[in-house]
N, C-alpha and C positions, 0 to 999 in steps of 0.2 A: 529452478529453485523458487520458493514459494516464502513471503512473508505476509505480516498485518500490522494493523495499524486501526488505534480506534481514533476518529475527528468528532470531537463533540460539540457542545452546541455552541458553545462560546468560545469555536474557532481551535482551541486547543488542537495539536494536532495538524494540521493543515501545513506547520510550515517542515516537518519531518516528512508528509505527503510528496511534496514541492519536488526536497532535497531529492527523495526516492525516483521521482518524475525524471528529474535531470540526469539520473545515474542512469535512466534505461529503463527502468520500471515500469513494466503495463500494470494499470488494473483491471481484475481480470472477474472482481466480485463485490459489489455493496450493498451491506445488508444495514435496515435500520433498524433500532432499537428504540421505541420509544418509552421511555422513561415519566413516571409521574410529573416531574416539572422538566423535562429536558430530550430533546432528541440526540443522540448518538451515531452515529454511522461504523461500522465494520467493514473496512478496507481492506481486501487481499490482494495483494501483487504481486506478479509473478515477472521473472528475469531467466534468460537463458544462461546457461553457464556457460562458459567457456577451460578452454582446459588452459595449462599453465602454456603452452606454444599460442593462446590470445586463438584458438580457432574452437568453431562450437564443437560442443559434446554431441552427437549422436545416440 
């Protein structure tokens, strides 16, 4: 399973980053955006599923 997440330049974002990190979260994609007055970053993470018995999907 596949999520995002944009961390902006003034941090924004970073501490939902964090949260995702500790759940098991790789990132697995970051792209930048540079904006007129501001850089952005594009965060994809991806996590393996597991099924409801806690063992992974295949």
């Amino acid at each position: 399973m596949q999520t995002s997440l944009i961390i902006e330049s003034n941090g924004r974002g970073k501490n939902e980053l964090d949260r995702l990190l500790e759940e098991g979260w790789v990132v697995v994609s970051v792209t930048p955006n540079h904006g007129k007055s501001y850089n952005d970053f594009l965060v994809i993470l991806e996590k393996e599923e597991t099924s409801k018995s806690g063992f992974k999907k295949e």
